[in-house]
MARLUMSE-19300 format. One record per residue: residue number from 1; residue in one letter; z, x, y of N, C-alpha, C, O in turn. Coordinates in steps of 0.001 Angstrom, whole numbers, plus 500000, padded with zeros to 6 digits. Each point is the difference from the previous one (the first is absolute). Layout:
N
 seq type    nzz    nxx    nyy   cazz   caxx   cayy    czz    cxx    cyy    ozz    oxx    oyy
 NUM    A      Z      X      Y      Z      X      Y      Z      X      Y      Z      X      Y
...
This chain:
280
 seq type    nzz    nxx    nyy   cazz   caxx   cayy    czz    cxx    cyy    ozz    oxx    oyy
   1    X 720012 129197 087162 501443 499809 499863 500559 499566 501340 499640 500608 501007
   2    X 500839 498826 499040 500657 498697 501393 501116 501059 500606 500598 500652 499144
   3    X 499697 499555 502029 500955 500539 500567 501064 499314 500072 499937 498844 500418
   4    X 501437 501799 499136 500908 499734 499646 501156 499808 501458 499536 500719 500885
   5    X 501706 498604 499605 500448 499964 501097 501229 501409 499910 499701 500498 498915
   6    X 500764 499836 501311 500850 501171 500139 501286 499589 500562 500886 500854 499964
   7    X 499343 498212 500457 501084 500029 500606 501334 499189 499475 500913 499489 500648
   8    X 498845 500590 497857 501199 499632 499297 500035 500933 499068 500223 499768 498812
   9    X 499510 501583 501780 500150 501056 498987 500605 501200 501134 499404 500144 501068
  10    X 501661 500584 498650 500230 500994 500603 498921 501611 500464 500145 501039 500644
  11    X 499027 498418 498714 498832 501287 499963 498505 499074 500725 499739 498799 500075
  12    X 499727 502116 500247 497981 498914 499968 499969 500831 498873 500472 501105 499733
  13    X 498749 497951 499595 499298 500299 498945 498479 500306 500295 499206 499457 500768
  14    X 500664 501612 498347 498176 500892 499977 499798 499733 499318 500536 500089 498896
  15    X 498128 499210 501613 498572 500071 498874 499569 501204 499622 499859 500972 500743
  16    X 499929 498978 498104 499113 501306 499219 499062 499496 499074 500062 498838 499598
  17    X 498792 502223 499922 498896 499738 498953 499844 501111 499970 499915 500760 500965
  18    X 499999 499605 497413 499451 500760 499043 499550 499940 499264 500515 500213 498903
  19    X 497922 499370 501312 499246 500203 498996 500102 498216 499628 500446 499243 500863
  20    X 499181 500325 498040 500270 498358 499962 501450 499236 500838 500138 498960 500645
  21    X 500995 502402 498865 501072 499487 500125 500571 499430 501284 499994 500930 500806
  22    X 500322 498367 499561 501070 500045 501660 501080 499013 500158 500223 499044 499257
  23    X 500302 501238 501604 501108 499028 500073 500787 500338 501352 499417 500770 500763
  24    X 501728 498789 499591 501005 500212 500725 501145 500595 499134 500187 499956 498784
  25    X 500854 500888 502704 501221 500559 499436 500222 500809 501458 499323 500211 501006
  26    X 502246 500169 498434 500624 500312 501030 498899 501642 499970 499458 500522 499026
  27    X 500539 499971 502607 499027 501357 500002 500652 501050 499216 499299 500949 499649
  28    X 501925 499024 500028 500246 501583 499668 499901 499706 498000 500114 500887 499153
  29    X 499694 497903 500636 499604 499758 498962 498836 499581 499119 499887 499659 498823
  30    X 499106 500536 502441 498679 499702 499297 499012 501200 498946 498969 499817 499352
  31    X 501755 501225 500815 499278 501370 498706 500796 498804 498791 499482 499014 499476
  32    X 501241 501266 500440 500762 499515 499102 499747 498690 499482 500335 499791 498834
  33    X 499034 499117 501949 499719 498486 499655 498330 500998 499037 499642 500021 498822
  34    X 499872 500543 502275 498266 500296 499502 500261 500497 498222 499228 499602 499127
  35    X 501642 501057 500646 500479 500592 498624 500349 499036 498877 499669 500149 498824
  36    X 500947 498974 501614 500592 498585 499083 498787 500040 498875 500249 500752 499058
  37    X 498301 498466 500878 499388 499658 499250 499502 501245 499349 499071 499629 499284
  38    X 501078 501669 500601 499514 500957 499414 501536 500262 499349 500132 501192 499722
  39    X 500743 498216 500047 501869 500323 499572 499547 499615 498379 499416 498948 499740
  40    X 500896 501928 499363 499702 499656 498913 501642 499986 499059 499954 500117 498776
  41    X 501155 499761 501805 501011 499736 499656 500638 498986 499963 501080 500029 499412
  42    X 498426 498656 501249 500282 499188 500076 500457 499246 498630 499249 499937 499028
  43    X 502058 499497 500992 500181 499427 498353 499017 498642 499802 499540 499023 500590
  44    X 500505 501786 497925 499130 498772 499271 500973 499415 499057 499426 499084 499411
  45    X 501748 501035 500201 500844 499078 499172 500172 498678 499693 499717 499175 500869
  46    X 500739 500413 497935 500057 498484 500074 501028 499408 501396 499692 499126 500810
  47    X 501510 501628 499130 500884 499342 501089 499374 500034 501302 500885 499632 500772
  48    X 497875 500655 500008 499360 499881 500991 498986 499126 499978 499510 499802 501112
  49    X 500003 499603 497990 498729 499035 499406 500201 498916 500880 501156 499622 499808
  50    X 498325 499712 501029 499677 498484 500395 499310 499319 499076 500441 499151 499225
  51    X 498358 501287 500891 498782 498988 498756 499876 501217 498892 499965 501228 499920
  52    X 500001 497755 499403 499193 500206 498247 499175 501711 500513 500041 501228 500072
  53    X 499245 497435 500163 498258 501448 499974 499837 500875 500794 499573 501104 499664
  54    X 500831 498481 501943 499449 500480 501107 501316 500164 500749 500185 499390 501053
  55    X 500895 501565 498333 500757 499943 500747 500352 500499 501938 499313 500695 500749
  56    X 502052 498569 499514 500202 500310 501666 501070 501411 499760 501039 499656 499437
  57    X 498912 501490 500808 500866 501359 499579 500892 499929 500988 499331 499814 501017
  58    X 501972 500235 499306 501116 500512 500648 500913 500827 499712 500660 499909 498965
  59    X 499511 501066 501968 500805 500951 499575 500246 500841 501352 499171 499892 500904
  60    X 501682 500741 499216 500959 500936 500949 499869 501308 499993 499937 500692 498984
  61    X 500001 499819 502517 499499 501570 500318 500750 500312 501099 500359 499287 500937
  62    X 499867 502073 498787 500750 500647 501777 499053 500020 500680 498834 500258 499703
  63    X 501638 499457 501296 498836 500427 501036 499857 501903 500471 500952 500776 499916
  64    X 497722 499591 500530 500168 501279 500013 501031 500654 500899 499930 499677 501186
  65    X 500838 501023 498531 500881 500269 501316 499560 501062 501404 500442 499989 501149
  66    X 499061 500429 498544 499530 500840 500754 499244 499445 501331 499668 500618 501011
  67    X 500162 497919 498630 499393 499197 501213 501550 499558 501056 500035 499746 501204
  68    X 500937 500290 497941 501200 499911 501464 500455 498470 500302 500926 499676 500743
  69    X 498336 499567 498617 500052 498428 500396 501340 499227 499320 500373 500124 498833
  70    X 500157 499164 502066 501154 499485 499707 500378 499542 498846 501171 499881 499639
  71    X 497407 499717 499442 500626 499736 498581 499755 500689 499514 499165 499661 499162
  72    X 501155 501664 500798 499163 501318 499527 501133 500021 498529 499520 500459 498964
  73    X 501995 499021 501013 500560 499791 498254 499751 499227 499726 499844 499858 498787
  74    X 499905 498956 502159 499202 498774 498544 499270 499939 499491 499201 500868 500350
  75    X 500376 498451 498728 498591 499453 499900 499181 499202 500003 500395 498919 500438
  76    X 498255 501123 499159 499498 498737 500710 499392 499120 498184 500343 500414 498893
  77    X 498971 498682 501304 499638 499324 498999 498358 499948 500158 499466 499367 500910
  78    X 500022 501149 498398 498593 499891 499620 499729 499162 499119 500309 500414 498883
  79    X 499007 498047 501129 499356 499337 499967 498661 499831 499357 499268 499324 500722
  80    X 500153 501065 498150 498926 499930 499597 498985 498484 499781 499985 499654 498818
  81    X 499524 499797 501745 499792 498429 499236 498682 499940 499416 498956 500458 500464
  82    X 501260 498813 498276 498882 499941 498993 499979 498386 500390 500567 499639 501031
  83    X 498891 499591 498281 499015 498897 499574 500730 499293 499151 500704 500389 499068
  84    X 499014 498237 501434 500534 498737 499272 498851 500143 498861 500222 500176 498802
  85    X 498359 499699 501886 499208 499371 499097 498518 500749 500665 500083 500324 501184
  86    X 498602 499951 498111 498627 500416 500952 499590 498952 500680 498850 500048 500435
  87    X 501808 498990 499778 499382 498852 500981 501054 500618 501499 499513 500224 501109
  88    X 501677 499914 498603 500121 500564 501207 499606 502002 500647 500005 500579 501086
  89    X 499801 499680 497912 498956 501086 500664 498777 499602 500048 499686 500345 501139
  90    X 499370 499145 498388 498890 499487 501018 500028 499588 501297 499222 500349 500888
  91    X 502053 498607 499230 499838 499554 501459 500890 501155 500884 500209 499672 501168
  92    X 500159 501215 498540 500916 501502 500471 498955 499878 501712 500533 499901 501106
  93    X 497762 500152 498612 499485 500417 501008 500330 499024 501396 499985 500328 501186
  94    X 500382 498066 498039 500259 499275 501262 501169 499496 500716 500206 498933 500578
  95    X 500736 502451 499174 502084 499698 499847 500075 501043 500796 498910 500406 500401
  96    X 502029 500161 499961 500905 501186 500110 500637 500341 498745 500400 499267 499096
  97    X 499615 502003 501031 500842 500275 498487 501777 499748 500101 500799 500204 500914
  98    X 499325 499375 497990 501546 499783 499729 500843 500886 500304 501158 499777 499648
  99    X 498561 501444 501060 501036 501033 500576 499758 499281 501395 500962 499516 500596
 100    X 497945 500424 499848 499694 500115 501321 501153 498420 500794 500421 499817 501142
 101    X 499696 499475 497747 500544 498748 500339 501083 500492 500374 500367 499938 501173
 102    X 500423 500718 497739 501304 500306 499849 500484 500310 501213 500875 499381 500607
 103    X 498194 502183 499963 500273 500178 501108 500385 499414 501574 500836 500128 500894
 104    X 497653 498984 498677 499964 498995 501392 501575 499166 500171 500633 499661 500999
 105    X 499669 500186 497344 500684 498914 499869 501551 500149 500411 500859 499179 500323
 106    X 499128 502385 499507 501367 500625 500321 499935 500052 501469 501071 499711 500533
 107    X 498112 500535 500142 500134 500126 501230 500268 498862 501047 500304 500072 501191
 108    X 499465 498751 497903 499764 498531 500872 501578 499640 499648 500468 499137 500742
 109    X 500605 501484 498049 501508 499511 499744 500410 500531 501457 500474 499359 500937
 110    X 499082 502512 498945 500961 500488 500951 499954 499767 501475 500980 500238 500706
 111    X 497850 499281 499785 499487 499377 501142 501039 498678 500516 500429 499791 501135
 112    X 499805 499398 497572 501072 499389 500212 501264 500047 499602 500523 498991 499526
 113    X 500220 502285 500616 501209 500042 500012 500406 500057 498358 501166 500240 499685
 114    X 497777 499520 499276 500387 499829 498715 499822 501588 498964 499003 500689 499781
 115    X 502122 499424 499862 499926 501118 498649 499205 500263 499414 499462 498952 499644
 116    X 499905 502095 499862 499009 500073 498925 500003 501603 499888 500245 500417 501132
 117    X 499576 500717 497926 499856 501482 500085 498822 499949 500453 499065 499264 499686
 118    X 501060 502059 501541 499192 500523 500907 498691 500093 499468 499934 500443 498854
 119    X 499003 499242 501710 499173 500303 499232 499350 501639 500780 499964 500167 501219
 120    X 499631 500761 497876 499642 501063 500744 498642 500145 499298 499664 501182 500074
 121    X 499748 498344 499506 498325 500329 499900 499371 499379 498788 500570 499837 498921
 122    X 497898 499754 501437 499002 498806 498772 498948 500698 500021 499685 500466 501095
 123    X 499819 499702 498228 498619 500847 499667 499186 498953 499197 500683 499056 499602
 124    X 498075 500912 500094 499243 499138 498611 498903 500889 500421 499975 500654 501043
 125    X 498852 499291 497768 499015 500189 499239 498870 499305 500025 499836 499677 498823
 126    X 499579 500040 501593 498695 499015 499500 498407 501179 499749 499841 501181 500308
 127    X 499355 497960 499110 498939 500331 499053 499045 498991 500542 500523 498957 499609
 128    X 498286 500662 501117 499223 498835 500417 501172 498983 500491 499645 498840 499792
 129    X 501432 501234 500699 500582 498895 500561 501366 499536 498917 501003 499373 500341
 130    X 498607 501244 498050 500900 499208 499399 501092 501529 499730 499634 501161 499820
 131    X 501614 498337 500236 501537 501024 499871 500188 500286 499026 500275 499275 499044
 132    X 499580 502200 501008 500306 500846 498720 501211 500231 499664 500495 499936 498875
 133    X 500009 500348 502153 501645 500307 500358 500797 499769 501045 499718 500415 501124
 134    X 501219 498987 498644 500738 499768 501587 501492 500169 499323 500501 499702 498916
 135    X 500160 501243 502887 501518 500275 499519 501033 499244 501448 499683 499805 501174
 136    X 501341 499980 498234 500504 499791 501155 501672 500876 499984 500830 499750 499126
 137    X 499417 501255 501979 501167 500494 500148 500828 499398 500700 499802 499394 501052
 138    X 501504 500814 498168 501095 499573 501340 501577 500737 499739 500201 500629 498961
 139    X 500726 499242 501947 501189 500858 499825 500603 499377 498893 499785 498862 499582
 140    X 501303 502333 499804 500785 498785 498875 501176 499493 500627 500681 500694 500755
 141    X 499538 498328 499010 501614 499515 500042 501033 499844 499123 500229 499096 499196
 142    X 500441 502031 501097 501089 500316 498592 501384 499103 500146 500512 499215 500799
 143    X 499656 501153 498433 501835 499050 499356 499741 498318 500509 500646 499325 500802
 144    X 498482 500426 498610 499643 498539 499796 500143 499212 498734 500601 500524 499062
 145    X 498886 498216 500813 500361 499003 498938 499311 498594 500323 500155 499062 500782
 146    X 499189 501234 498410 499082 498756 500221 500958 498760 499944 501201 500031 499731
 147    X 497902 498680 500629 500534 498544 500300 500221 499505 498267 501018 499347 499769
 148    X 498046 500963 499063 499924 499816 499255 501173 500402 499393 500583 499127 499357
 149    X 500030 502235 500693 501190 500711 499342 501116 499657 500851 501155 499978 499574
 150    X 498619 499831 501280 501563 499232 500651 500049 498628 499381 501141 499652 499699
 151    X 497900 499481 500034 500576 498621 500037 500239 500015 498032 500513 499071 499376
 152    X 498914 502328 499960 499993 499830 498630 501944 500500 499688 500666 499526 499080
 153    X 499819 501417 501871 501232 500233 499763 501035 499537 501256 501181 500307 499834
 154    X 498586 499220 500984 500533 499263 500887 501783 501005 500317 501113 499504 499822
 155    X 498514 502359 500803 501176 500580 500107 501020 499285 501401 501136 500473 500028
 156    X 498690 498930 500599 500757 499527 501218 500413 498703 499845 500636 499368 500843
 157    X 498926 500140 497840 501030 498218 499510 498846 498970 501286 498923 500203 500560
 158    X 502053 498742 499409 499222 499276 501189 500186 500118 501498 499577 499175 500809
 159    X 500937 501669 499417 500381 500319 501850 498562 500750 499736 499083 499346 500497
 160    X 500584 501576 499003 499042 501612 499963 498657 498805 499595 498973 500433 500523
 161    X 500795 498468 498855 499172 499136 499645 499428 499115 501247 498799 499826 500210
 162    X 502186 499685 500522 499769 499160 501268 499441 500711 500910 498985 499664 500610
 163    X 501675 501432 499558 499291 501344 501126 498519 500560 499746 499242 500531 500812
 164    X 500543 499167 497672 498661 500576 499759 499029 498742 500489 499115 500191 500833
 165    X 501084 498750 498685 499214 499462 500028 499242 499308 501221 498874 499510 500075
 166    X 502698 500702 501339 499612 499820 501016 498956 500784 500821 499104 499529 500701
 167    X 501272 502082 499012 498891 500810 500388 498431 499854 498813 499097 500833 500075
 168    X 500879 498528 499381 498458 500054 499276 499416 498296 500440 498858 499540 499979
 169    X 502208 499944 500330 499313 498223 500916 499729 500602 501376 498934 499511 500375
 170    X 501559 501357 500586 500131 500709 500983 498802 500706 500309 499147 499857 500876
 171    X 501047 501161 497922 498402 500596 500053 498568 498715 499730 499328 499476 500889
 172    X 500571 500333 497798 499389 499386 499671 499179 498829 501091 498834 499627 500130
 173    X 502477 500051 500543 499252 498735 501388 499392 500693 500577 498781 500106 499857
 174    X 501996 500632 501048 499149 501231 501150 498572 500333 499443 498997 499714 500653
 175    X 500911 501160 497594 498707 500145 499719 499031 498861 499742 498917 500392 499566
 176    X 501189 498428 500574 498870 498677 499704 500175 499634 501175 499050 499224 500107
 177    X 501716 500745 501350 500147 499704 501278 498734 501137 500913 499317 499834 501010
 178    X 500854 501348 497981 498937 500859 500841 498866 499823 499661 499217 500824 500474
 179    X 500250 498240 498726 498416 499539 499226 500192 501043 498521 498934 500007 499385
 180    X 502079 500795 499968 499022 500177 498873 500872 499232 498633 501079 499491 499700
 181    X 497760 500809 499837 500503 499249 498151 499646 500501 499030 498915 499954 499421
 182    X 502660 500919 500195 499122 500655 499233 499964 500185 498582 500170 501042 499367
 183    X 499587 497812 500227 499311 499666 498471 500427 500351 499243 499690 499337 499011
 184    X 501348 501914 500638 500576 500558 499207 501186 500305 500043 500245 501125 499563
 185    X 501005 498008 500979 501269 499905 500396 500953 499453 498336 500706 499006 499832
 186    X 499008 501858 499399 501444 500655 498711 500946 500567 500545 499936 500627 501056
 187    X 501024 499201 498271 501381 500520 500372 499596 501286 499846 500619 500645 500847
 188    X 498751 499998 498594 499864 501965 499683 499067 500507 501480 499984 501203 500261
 189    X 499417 498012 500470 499530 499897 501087 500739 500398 501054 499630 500898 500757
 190    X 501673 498342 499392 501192 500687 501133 500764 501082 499290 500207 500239 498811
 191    X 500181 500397 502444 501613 500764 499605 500330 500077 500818 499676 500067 501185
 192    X 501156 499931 498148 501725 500440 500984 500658 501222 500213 500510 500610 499061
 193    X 499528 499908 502417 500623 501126 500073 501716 499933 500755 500450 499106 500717
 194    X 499977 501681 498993 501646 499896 500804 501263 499024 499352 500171 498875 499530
 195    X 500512 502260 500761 501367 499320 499333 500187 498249 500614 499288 499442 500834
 196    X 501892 500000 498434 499723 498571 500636 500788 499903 501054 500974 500682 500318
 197    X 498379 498150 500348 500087 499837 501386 499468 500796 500788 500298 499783 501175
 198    X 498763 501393 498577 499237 500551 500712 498716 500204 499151 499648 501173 499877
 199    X 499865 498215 499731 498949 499564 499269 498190 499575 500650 499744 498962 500610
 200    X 499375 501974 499102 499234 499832 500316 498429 499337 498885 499989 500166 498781
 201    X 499083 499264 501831 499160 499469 498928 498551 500718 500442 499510 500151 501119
 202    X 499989 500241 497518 498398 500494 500378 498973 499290 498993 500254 499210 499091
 203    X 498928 501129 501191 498292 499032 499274 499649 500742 499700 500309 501033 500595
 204    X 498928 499034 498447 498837 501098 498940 499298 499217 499088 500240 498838 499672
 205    X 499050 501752 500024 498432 499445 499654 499173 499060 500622 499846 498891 499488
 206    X 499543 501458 501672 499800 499397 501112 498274 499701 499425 499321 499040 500362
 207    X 500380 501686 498997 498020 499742 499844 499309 498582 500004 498831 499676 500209
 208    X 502609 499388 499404 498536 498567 499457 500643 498614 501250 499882 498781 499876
 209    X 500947 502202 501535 499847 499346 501135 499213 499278 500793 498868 500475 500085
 210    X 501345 498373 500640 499114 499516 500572 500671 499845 501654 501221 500063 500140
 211    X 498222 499812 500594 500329 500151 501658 499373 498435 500163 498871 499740 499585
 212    X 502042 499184 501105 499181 498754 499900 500030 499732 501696 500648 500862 500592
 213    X 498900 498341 500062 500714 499385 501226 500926 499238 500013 500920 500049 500816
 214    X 498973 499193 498341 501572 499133 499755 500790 499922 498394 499416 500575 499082
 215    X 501311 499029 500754 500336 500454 499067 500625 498320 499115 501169 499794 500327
 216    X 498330 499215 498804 500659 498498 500264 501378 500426 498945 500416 501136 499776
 217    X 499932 498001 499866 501678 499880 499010 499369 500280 498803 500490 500875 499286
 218    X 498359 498452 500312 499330 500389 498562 499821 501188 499784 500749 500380 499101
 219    X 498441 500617 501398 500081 501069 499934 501441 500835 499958 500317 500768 499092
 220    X 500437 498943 502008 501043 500534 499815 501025 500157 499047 500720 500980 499808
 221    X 499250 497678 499488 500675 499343 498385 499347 500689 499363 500751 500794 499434
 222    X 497763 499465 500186 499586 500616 499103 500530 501595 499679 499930 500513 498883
 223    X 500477 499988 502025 499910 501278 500464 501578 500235 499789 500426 501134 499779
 224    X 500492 497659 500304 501477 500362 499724 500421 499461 498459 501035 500331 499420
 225    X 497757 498611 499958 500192 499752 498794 500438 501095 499021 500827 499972 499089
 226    X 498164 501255 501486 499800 501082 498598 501568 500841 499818 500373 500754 499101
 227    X 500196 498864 501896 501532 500879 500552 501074 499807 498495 500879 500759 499592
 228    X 498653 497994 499865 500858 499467 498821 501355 499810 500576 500762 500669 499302
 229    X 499833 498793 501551 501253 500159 500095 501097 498949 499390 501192 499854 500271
 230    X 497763 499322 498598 500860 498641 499239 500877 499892 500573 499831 499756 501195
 231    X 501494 500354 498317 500809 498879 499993 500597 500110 501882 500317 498953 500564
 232    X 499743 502185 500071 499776 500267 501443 499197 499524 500671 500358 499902 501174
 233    X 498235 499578 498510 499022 499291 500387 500126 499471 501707 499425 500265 501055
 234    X 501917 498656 498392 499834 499134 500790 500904 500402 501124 500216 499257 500958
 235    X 500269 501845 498916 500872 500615 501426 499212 500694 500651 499928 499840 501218
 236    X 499255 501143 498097 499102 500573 500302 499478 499189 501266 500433 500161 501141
 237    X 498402 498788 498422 499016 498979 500626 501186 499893 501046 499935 500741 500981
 238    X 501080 498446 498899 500612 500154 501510 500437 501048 500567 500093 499435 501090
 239    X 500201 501427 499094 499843 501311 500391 498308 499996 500518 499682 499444 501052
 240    X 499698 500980 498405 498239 500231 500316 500101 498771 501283 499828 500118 501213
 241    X 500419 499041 498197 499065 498524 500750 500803 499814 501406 499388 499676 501017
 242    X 502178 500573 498981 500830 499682 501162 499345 500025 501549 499593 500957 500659
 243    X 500467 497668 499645 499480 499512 501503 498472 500433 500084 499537 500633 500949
 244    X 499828 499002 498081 498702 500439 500080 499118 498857 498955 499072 499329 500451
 245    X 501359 500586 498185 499572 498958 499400 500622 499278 498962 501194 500182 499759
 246    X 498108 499000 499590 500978 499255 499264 500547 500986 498392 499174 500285 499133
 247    X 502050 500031 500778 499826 500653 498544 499698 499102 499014 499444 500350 498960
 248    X 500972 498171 501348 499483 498993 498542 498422 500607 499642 499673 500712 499051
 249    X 499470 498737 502066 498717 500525 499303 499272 501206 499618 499080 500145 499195
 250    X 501623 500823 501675 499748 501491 499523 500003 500253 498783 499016 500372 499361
 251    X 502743 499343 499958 500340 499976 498523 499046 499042 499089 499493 500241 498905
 252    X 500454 498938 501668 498847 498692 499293 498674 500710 499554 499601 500085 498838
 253    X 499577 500575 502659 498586 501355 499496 500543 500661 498944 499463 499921 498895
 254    X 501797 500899 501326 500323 501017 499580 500155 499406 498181 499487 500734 499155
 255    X 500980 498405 500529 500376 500054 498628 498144 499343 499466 499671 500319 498858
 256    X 499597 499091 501727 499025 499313 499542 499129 501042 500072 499136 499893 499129
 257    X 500728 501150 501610 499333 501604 499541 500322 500271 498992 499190 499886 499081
 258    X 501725 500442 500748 501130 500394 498838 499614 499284 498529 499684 500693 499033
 259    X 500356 498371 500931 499281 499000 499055 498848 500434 499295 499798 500188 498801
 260    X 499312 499958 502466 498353 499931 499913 499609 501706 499419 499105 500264 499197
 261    X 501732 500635 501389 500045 501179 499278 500227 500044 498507 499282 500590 499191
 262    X 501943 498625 500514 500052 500440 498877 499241 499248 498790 500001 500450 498855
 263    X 499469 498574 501455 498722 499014 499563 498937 501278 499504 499693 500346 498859
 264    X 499648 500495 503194 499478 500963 499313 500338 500434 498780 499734 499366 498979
 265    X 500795 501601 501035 500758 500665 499332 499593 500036 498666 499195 500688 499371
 266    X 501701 498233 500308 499512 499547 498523 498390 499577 499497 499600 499966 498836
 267    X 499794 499795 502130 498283 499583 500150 499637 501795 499801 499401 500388 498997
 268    X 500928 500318 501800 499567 501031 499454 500239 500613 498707 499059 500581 499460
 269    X 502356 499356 499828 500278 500232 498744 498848 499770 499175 499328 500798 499346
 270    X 500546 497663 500845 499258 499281 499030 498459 500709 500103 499481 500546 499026
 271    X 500062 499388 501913 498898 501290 500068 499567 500827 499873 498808 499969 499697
 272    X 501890 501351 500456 500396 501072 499408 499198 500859 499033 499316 501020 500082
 273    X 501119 498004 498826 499069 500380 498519 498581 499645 500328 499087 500819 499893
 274    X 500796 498320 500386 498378 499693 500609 499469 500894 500407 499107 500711 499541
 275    X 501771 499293 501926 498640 501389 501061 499909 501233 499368 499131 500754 500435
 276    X 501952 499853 498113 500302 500527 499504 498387 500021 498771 499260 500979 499907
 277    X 500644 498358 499696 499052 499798 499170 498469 499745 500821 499056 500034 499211
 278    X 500670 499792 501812 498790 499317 500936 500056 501641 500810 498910 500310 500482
 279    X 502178 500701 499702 499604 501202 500607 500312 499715 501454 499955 501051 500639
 280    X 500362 497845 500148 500030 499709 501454 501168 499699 500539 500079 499750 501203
């Protein structure tokens, strides 16, 4: 397991191992990380399901209090991740596990100045190399609202609309300016904390990140395509792009992704019943 940098975290983080298990976490929380994969409470409900088969479990816990730690009333989010498919647990032995990303991944926002809940501890599992289990903790951030539920009820009209969107072109540059991309930028991805005009933005679901050295406009379009912001689109792109690049062609990537997705899309429909019938 790769040593992690510490210094975009208010704590160093400790290594621990028990037994297969190990990971990082803040020290006064590592009994407590070692306990996670033996937690047999964890929900199994439909409203927590990611995949079909192999679901990813999330769900919310106090932290113990008796440890004294500043988020000792919040809580944190435990993270369970299951499997797209057994092709990606086979190759499990030659990855980091999808917590372990998360982590790294949180630590490389706050390093640069960018939002994301704290992360306080990653543990995983392996068996010959391949991950049995991997968790990833972090603080919660309450009285929020995702990007998705603001732009679905739009409470601040268009003044509260312009303000949002400047801080998520704001963020958004800074995070593809610092090398990462991260592949999974949905509106349910951000939130928003603080009344308006004092409004802050955070990132979550950090696992299917990538850290690049440079970062070109393609990538970056790809990565602001998924935001959906139609008919805003094109304020957006200027906003994002201002004194930096052209928004014609940004929007130009951006809608011809857009396209090509939903091409997918329907290619998969049509499939469906097939892999459905073939078992794959």
């Amino acid at each position: 397991m790769a040593r992690l940098s510490p210094t975009a975290l208010p704590y160093t983080p400790q290594f621990f191992q028990c037994g297969r298990v190990r990971g990082y976490g803040h020290p006064q929380l590592v009994t407590f990380l070692q306990s996670l994969p033996a937690l047999e409470h964890l929900s199994d409900e439909a409203d927590f399901k990611v995949y079909r088969e192999h679901p990813n479990l999330v769900c919310e816990m106090p932290l113990p209090p008796e440890l004294g730690l500043p988020w000792a009333r919040m809580v944190v989010v435990v993270k369970r991740f299951g499997w797209r498919g057994i092709q990606h647990y086979l190759a499990s032995p030659l990855k980091r596990s999808r917590a372990m990303k998360a982590y790294r991944t949180a630590c490389h926002l706050l390093a640069y100045g960018l939002r994301t809940p704290l992360p306080l501890g990653v543990c995983e599992e392996r068996l010959w190399g391949f991950v049995q289990y991997n968790v990833y903790v972090t603080e919660a951030v309450t009285d929020v609202i995702t990007l998705q539920q603001y732009y679905a009820s739009l409470p601040d009209g268009p003044a509260g609309l312009e303000e949002v969107m400047r801080l998520v072109a704001a963020y958004t540059r800074r995070m593809h300016d610092s090398g990462l991309w991260h592949r999974d930028l949905v509106s349910s991805n951000l939130l928003l904390a603080g009344p308006p005009g004092h409004r802050h933005v955070y990132l979550v679901d950090l696992n299917r990140a990538r850290r690049l050295p440079y970062m070109p406009a393609v990538l970056r379009a790809i990565d602001l395509a998924r935001l959906g912001w139609r008919e805003w689109l094109p304020q957006f792109c200027a906003l994002y792009s201002v004194g930096r690049f052209s928004a014609t062609r940004l929007l130009w990537i951006m809608r011809l992704y857009g396209r090509w997705r939903t091409l997918r899309w329907h290619g998969r429909r049509v499939l469906r019943p097939l892999r459905a019938w073939l078992r794959i």
